[in-house]
N, C-alpha and C positions, 0 to 999 in steps of 0.2 A: 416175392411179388406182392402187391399191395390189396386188400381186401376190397373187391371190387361194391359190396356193401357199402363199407364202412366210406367209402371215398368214391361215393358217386356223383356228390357236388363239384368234384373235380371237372367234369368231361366239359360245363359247360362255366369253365373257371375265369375265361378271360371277362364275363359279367361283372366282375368285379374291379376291376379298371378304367373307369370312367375317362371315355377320351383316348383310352389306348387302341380301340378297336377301328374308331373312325379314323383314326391317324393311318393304320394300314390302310385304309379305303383311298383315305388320297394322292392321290400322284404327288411322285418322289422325285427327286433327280439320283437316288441314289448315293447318295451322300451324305449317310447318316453322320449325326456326331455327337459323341456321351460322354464329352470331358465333363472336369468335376471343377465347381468355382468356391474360391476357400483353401483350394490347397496349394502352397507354393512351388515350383520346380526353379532347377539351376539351368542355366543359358546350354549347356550341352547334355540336359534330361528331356528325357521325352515324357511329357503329360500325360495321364492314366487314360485312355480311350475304352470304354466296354465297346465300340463298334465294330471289333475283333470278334467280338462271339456271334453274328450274322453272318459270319463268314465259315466254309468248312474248311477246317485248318488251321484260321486263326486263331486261338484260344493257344493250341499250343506253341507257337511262336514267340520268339523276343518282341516286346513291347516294340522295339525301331526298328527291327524286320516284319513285325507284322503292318505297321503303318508302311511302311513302303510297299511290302507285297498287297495291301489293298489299293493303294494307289498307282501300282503298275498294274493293274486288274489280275495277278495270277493267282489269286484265288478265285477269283468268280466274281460274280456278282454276288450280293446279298439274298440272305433265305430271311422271304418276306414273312413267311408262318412263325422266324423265332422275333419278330420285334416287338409285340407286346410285352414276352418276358424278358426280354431285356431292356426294356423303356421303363419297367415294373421295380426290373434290377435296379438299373439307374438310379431311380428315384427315391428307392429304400436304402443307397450307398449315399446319395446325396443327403438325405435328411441324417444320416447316421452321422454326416461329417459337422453338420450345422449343430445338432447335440453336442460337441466337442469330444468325439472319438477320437484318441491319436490318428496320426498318419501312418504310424506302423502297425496298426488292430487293423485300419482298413483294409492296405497293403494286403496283410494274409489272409482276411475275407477273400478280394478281389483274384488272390492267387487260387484259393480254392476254389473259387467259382469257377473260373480258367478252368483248371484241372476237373471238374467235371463236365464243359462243354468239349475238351479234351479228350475225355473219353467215349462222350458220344459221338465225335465224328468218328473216330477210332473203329466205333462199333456200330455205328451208321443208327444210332436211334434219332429219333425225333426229339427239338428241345421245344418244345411248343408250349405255352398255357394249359391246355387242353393236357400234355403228355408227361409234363417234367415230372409228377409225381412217379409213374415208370422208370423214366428212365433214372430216377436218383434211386428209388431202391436196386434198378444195376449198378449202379454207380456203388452204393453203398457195398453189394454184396464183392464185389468188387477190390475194394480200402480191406474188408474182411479177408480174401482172401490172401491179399499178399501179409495178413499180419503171421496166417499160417502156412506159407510157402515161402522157404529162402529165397528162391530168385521170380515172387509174384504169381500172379494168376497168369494161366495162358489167354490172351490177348495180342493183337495188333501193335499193342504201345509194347517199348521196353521198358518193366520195371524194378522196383527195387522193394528188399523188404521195408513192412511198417511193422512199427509197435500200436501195442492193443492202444496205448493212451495219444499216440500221433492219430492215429485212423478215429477214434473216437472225436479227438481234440477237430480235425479238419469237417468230418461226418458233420459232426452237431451246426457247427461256425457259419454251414450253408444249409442246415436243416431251419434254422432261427430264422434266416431270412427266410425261407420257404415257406415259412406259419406263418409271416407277414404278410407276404405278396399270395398266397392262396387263401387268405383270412381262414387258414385252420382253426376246428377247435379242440384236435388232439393232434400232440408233436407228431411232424412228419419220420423220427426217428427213431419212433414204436414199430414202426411198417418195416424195419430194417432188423441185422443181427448182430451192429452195432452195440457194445455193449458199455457202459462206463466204467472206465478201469477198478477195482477196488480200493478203496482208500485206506485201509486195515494196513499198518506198518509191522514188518516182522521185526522181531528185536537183533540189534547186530550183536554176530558173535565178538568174542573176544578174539578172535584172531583176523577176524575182518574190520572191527576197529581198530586194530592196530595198524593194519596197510593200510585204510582208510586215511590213517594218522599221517603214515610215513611217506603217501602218495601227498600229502599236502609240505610235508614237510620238506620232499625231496622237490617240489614245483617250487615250494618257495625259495629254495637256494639257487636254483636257476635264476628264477627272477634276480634275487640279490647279483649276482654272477652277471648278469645282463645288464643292470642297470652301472654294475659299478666299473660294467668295459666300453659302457657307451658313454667317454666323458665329450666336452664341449670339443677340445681337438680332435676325438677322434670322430666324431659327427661330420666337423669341417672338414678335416684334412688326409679323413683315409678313405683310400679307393678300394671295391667290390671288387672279389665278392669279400668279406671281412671275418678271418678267424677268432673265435671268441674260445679261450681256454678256462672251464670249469672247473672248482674247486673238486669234481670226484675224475679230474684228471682227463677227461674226456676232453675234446673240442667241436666245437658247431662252426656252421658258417652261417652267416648272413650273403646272398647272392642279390643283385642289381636285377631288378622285376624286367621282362619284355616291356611294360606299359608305363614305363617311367616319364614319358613325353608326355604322357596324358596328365601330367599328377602339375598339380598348383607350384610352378615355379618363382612365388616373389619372394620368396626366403632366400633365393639361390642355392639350393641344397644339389640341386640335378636329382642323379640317381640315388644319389644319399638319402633321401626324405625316408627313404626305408628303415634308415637307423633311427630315424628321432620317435617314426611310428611304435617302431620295438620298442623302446625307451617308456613311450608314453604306456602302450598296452602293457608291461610290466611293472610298471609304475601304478597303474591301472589297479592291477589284478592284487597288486602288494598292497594298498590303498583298502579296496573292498573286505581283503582277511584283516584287517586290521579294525577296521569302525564297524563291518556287519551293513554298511550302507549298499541301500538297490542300486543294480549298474545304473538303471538310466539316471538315477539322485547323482550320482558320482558322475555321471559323463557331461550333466548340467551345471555341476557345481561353477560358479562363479570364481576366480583369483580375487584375494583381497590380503589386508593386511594381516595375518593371523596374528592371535593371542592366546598364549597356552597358561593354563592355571591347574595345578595340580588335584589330581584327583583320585583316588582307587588304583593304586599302584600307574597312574598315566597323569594324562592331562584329558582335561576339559579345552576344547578347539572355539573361540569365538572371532567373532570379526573384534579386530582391534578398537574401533570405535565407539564399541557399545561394549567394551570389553567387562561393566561392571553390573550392566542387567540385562544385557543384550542374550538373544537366545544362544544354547551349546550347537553348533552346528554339527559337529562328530567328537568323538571319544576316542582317543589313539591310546597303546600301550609310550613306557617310558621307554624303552630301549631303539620306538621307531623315531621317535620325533627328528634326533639328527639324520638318520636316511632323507629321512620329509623335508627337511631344510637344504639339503642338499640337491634335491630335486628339484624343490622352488628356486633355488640359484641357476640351475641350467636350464630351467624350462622360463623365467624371464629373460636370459641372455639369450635362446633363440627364437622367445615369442614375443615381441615385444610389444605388439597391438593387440596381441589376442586377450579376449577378457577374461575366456575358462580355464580352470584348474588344469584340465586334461586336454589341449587343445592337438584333434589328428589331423594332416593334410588330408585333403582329398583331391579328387580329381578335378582338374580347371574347372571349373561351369557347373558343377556342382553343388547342391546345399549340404552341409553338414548331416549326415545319416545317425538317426540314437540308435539303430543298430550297433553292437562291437560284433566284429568280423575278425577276430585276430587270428589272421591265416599265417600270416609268417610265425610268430610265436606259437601254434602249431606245428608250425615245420621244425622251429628249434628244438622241440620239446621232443618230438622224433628222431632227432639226430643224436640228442640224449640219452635216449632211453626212458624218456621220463613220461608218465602220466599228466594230462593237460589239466587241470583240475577248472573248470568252469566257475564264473563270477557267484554263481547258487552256491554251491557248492563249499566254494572258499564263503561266503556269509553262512551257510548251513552250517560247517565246522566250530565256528567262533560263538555262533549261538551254543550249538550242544554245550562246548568247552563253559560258556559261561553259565549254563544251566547245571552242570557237575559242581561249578565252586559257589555256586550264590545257594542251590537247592528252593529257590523260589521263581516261578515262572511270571512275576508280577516285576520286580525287578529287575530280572533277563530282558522282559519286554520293553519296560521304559528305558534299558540301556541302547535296545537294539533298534530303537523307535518306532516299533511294530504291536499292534493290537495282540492282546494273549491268543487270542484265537489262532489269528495266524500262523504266530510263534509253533504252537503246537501242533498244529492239522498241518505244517507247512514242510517247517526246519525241522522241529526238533524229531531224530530219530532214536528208535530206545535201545539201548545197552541191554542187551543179555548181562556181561560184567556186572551193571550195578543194580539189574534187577535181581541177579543172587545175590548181591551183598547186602542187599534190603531184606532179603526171605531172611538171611543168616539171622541177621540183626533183631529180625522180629521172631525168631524163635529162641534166640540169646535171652529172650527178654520176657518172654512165654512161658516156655517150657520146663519146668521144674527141676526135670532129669539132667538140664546142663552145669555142672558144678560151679562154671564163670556167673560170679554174682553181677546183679544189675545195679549202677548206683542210685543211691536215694535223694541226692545230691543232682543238682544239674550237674551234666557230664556223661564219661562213663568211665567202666570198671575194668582193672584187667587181673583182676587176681582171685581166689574166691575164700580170703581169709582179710579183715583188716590189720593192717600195720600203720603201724605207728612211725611221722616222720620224726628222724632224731633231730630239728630245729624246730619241731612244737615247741611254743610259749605256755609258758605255764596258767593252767586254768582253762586251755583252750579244753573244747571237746575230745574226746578219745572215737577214734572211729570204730564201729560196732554195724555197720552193716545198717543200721534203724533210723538212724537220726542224722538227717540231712546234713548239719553242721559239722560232725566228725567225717565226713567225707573230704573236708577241704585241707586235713590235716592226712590224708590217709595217702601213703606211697603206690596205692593200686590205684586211686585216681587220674582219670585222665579229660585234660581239655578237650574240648571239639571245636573244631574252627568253623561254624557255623553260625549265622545271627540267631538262629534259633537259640543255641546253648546262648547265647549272650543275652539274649532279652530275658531267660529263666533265669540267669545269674542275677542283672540287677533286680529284678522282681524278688528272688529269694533277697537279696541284702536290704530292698525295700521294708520287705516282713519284718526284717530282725531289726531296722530302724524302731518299727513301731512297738516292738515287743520290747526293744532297750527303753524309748520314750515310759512305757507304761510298767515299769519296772523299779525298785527302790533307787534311791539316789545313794552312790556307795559313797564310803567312807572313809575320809583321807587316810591313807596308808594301804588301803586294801588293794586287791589284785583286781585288772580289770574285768568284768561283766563277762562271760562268756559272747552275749551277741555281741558287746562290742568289738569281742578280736576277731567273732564272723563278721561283721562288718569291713574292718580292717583288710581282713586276707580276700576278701571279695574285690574290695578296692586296688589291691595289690595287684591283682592278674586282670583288673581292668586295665589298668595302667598299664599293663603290658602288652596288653591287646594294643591298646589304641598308638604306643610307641614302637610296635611290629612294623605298620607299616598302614598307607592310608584303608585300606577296605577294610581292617579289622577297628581300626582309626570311627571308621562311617557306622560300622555295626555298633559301636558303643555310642554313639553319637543319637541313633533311631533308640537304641533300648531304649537309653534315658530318658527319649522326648517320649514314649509310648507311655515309661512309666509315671511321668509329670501329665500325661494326660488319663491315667487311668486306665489305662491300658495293660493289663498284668499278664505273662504268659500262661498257660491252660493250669498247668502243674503247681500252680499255688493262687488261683484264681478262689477256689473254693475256700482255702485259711483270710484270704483278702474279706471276702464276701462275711467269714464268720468275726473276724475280727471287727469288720462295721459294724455287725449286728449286734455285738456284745457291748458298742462302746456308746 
């Protein structure tokens, strides 16, 4: 209950709505109306009315059941006591829309508001200026309860459970408006037990990353499996419901929806539009684990002429056009791009007007919804056995995966086109697996008591005696465990395929550059230099890098520009620094 102190500016709250009070005082016909101008609706949508919540019973109604049961009077007439706060409503939806709020932030504003006039008539409180602070901490305690009873609070309504971070998420969404329209000056959602979920990520184990893994992996062969049974004949030319047999032997069906009359017949598809939708939402979802792009970027993406330029084991995606400075609009692996090609041929043969990448029927009279609803490709994904794996989810994956192979969260970001912050408080979830294999590593590297020596050498070590390789050149260094350059000769040495190790690589061959410079000039017949065959064998397993394949390709590419800018890794920063100072 709310602190009748702390909120006694409340009782006399409608003061604060200039103009809302004398509007009650005037004669009405009764015929309120709180449509919203700015926002667009389809020829068979019914436009967002708040004159539903004057009404007891409306709020929880269908949007075109409740305008007709207002209009057939079986609700009642209007309760003149709630129109202040819903004129207040109004007006703070309205301005929210002219700021350029989506049409889908509103939406679930407007729904949650619903659902707490919902529960007041439910519970017969009052929605009044004067009252609402009341009856939103029932409301609130309310959302609370069903987060801790399976089948809800006992109540009038029938409900269902919530999670801590849904009842928090919907709480606040109409709490915000509430500090608007009561000019609070402490949130309304202190007065509640509403709490904000913790944002503290537990580290996954290694056995739930791994299902993790294999829930993604077994979604994505479905997808594969779907897209590659839904070809152009059999879109056209097969009749529901449609057997679709799976590479793990199983079979799904796709079934012909009751509402198929309702749905956009100028493609001629009939009851079929079902298969092209699957097609697209699979297409969809295979699409997002691939680039790490947000569903709605993807669901807006534009069709044009693609141009792919090789890049980090993939390509770089541009509009052909501008294909030589024009921006990367996504990043795909190499193994997808023919799927992707393959896609763009049967999604031009049955789109032939449409302009977007992903274009879904909808129902006649309709606009286009940046909701995805993929109800059918849920049902398949049941018929399967399989785990649905959501659009977050499939981009959460590819993030971590590429945070595991780059080890830089700066890089991950600008691949994923996402601010580092994000990336981290959002996607990235942490490994138990590799946060022990970092403890190991750093006590490998610590601890004295471990016999595995550490190398001295960028790299590391796997033995804890040096050997000697039997294709040492003669003159080179002998490796001794001390001196960085017998490392590169030494058979317990090992690469790291990280840019890290690679920027310390050229940096150490940097040094020896300068050290051979400031060194005698040998003499014909002599053997060469020692730094010069470290030079040499540095450049050796650059070369090797950069001809593995393009991302070890791009790490040698940044060392070398870091090192041309002076930019030297930590580990030989200080010889860098003494070497200037001597010279």
């Amino acid at each position: 209950m709310p602190d009748k102190k702390r909120d006694s500016h409340d009782a006399n709250a409608h003061s604060i709505a200039p103009g809302i009070l004398e509007l009650c005082e005037q004669k009405h016909d009764k015929s309120y109306n709180f449509l919203f101008e700015g926002l667009e609706f389809g020829e068979q949508e019914t436009p967002w009315n708040l004159n539903v919540l004057l009404y007891r019973g409306g709020a929880g109604t269908n949007i075109r059941v409740g305008q007709a049961l207002i209009e057939s009077g079986a609700l009642g007439g209007p309760l003149d006591d709630r129109l202040p706060l819903v004129q207040a409503l109004h007006q703070e939806f309205s301005a929210r829309i002219t700021s350029g709020i989506s049409k889908a932030s509103i939406a679930g504003e407007i729904g949650s508001v619903r659902s707490m006039f919902a529960f007041a008539d439910a519970e017969n409180l009052p929605m009044t200026m004067a009252t609402v602070t009341a009856s939103y901490c029932h409301w609130a305690a309310y959302l609370v309860s069903r987060t801790r009873r399976r089948n809800g609070a006992k109540t009038k309504q029938k409900t269902r459970a919530l999670s801590k971070s849904s009842a928090y998420s919907i709480g606040s969404s109409v709490g915000i408006l509430l500090n608007k329209i009561l000019e609070r000056k402490t949130p309304i959602l202190e007065l509640t037990n509403i709490e904000s979920p913790k944002r503290r990520k537990r580290p996954i184990g290694r056995q739930a990353e791994r299902q993790n893994l294999a829930d993604t992996f077994a979604f994505g062969h479905l997808l594969t499996d779907i897209c590659d049974a839904l070809t152009i004949k059999t879109v056209k030319d097969a009749s529901l419901p449609l057997t679709i047999s799976l590479r793990s032997g199983l079979q799904v069906a796709l079934k012909e929806p009751d509402t198929w009359r309702q749905m956009d017949q100028t493609l001629g598809l009939g009851g079929r539009y079902v298969l092209v939708n699957c097609r697209i939402q699979a297409e969809l979802c295979m699409f997002i684990g691939q680039t790490s792009m947000n569903i709605t970027q993807a669901q807006n993406l534009p069709l044009r002429r693609f141009f792919y330029a090789g890049h980090i084991d993939g390509y770089q995606v541009k509009d052909h056009k501008n294909r030589r400075h024009g921006p990367v609009l996504f990043e795909i692996f190499k193994d997808y791009k023919p799927h992707f090609e393959r896609y763009l041929e049967w999604r031009r043969t049955i789109f032939k007007d449409s302009d977007l990448l992903f274009p879904l029927i909808h129902r006649q009279g309709t606009l286009p919804t940046t909701e995805f609803m993929p109800r059918v490709l849920r049902q398949l994904c049941e018929q399967a056995n399989v785990a649905y794996v959501v659009p977050r989810q499939l981009r959460g994956t590819r993030v971590n995966w590429l945070l595991r192979r780059t080890s830089d969260a700066d890089t991950t970001s600008e691949l994923v086109q996402n601010t580092k912050e994000v990336l981290l408080n959002i996607y990235h979830r942490p490994s138990e697996q590799r946060a022990m294999g970092e403890v190991i590593r750093f006590w490998n590297k610590v601890d004295p008591s471990i016999a595995s020596t550490e190398a001295v050498a960028p790299g590391g070590c796997d033995g804890a005696k040096p050997e000697l390789n039997t294709n040492t050149p003669r003159g080179a260094p002998a490796p001794d465990c001390r001196r960085p350059s017998g490392c590169l000769w030494c058979s317990n040495h090992r690469d790291i395929d990280t840019l890290d190790y690679v920027w310390a690589l050229v940096s150490f061959k940097h040094l020896k550059i300068i050290e051979l410079s400031r060194g005698p000039v040998p003499k014909a017949g002599d053997d060469a230099p020692p730094a010069e065959l470290v030079v040499a064998r540095i450049d050796e397993k650059l070369r090797g890098l950069a001809e593995s394949n393009e991302l070890r390709r791009a790490w040698v590419v940044e060392a070398e520009t870091r090192i041309a800018e002076g930019d030297f890794h930590v580990s030989f920063s200080d010889e860098m620094q003494e070497l200037e100072d001597s010279a």
